[in-house]
N, C-alpha and C positions, 0 to 999 in steps of 0.2 A: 154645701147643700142646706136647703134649709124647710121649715115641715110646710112652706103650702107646696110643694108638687109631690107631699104622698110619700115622702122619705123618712124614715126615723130623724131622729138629729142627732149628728154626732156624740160621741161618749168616750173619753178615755177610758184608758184600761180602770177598772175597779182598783187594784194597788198595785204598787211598784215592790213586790216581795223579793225574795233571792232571785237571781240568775235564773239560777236550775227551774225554778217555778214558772217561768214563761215561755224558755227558751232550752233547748235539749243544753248537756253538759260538753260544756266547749273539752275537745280533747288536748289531753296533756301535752306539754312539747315534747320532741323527741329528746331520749336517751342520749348517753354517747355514742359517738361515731352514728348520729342519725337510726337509732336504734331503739325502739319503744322501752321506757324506763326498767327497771327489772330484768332486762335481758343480754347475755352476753353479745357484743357484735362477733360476725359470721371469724370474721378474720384474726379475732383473739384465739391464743390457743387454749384447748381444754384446761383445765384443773387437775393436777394429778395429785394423787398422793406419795405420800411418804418414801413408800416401798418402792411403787415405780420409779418412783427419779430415781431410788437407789440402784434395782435393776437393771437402770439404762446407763447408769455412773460402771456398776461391776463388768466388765470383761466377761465373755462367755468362756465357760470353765469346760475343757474337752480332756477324756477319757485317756489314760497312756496308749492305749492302742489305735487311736484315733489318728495319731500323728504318723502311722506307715497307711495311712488309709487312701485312696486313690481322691475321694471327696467326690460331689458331684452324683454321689449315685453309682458310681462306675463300680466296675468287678475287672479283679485282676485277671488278665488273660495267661495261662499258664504256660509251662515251654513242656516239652516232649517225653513221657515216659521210658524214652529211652535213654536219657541222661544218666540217672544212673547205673543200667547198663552198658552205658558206655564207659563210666568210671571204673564199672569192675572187671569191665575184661582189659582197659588198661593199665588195673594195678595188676592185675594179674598176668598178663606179657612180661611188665617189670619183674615181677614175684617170680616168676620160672627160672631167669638165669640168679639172680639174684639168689635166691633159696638153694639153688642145686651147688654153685659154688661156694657160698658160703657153707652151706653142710658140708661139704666136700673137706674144705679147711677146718672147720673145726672137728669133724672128726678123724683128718691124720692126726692136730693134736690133741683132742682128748676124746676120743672115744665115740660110741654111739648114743649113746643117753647124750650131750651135749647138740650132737648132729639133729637129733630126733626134735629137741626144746627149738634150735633156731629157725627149724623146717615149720615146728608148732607156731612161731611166734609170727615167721613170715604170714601163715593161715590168717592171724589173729589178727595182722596190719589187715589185709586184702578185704578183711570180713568188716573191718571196721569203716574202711573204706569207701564199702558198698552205704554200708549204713548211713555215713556223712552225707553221699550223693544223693541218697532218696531221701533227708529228709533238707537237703541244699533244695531239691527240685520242688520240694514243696513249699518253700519258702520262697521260691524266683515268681516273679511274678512282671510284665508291664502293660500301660495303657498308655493309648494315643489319647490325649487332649486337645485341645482345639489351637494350644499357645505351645504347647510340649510335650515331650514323652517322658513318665517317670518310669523307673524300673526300681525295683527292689529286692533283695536277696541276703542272707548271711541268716548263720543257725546258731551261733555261739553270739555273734553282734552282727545284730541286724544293721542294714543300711539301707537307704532310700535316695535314689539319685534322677536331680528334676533337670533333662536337657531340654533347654528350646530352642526350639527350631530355626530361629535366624543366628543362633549360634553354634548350629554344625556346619564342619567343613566339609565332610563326604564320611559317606557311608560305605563298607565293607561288607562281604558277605566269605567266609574261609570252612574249609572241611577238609579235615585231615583223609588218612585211605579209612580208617575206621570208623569216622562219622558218614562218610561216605557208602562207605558197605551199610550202615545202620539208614541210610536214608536223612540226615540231619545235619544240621549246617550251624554257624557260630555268626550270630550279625553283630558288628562293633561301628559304634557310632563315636567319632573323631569329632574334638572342641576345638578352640583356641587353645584351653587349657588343661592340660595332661587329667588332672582332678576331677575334670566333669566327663568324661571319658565314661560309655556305658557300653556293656556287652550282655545280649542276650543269646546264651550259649541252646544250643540242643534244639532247636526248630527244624517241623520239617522241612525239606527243602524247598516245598512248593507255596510252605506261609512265608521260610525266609525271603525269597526273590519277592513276592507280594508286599512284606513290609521294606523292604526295600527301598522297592520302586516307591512307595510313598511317602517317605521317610525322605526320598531325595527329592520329589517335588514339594512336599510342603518346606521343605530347608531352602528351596529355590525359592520359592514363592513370598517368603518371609524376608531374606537375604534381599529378593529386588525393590519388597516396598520398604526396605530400610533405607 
């Protein structure tokens, strides 16, 4: 253009200073992995310290009693307060001829004070008897889990026995004439191998046939998708 049609006339810029001075600040190039500089990319993992990596190196450290624990949240289902009356009226069937005969013999040969001590001592078996079964019952315990059944029991050494389910052969259910009168029944669960073999004694009869029948479809059920 030029100044007869009324135009200014052209004019460069006054000066050619920094960048920044004419023009907004060009931004930086990206980071790594396409990432504004300064910043970690999404896909690195955090930073941890010291302690944590060490936390994640140690093994978690569980309690001695933790190891008969069911896990999972669960609670031991208990067997039948009639267990140990069932133990004491059959030491005590045993205790009657037992006691009366053996007193018999020993007092033709020595006397009554002897008769009297082995009558005492038989009392002393039967009572102690009793005592082992209540606190056996309190220590029996099993849960059905989703893969197996544990059961656990023993007062002097504890045990914990984990059957699973595609490893039973068949399930039992037996009641002698005096669990029977008591209304309770004896479920024994059969392995391949003698050792994994588990018995939950003293149930009533109407939980035993229930667990049972469970007991034998989930071992089916398992057994087919093997």
């Amino acid at each position: 253009m030029n100044a007869s049609h009324g135009e200014p006339p052209y004019e460069p810029a006054a000066g050619h200073g920094p960048q920044g001075a004419a023009h907004p600040p060009a931004p930086a190039g990206p980071g790594p992995g396409g990432q504004p500089p300064g910043q970690v990319p999404a896909h690195y993992p955090p930073q941890q310290t010291p302690q944590q990596q060490a936390q994640q190196q140690t093994p978690p450290v569980y309690r001695a009693d933790q190891a008969f624990a069911p896990g999972g949240g669960l609670q031991w289902a208990p067997i039948s307060k009639r267990h140990a009356w069932h133990r004491l009226l059959n030491a005590a069937l045993w205790a009657i001829p037992v006691g009366g005969v053996g007193a018999f013999i020993v007092w033709r040969n020595g006397g009554t004070v002897p008769a009297a001590m082995w009558i005492a001592a038989v009392v002393v078996v039967v009572a102690l008897t009793w005592l082992v079964a209540e606190l056996d019952r309190r220590r029996y315990g099993y849960v059905e889990r989703a893969d197996d059944l544990i059961v656990t029991h023993g007062v002097f050494v504890k045990r914990l026995i984990v059957v699973p389910y595609g490893r039973m052969q068949f399930v039992d259910v037996t009641a002698g004439l005096l669990e029977r009168w008591m209304g309770i029944a004896t479920v024994r669960l059969h392995t391949a191998a003698a050792a994994t073999d588990a018995t939950i004694p003293s149930l009533p009869t109407a939980e035993a046939a229930l667990l049972r029948d469970r007991l034998a479809q989930k071992g089916e059920e398992r057994s087919m998708g093997l």
